[in-house]
C-alpha positions as CSV (number, residue, x, y, z in Angstrom):
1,X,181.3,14.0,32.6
2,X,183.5,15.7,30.1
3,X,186.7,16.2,29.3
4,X,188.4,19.4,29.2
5,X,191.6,21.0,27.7
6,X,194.3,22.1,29.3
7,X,193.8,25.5,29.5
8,X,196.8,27.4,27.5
9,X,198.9,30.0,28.9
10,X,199.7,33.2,26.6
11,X,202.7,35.4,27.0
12,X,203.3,38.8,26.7
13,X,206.3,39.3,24.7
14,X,208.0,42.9,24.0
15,X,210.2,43.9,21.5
16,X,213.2,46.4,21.6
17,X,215.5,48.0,19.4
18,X,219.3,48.0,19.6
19,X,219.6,51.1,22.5
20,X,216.8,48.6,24.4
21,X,214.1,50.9,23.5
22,X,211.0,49.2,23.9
23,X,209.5,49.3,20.5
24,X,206.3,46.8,21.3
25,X,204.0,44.6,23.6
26,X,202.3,42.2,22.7
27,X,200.7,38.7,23.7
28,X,200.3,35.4,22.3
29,X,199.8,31.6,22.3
30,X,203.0,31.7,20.4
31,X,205.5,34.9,20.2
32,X,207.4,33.0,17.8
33,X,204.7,32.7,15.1
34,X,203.1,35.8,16.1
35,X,205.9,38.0,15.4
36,X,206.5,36.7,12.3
37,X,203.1,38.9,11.3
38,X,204.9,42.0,12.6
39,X,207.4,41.3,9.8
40,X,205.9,43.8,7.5
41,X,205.7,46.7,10.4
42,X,207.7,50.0,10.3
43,X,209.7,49.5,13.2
44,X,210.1,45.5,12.8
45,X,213.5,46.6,10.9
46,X,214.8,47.9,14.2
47,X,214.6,44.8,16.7
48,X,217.3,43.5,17.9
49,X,216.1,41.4,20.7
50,X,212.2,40.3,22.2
51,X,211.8,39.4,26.1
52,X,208.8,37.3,27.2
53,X,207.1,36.2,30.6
């Protein structure tokens, strides 16, 4: 018999702008390091606030 992980979860996050425009979706392991990679995007000047479920 072998032992198996605990299967991880990933969450869709989305990112919007100040007039709650959605400006991305996206999905990870972990939003918080993941957006961190949008950093050097366009439109990553414009978020004001990221939702996730």
């Amino acid at each position: 018999m072998t032992e198996t992980q605990p299967s991880r979860r990933a969450a869709v996050y989305r990112l919007y702008d100040a007039a709650d425009a959605l400006l991305y979706v996206g999905s990870a392991y972990d939003p918080e390091e993941r957006c961190k990679a949008h950093h050097d995007k366009p439109w990553w000047p414009k978020v004001t606030r990221r939702a996730e479920q």
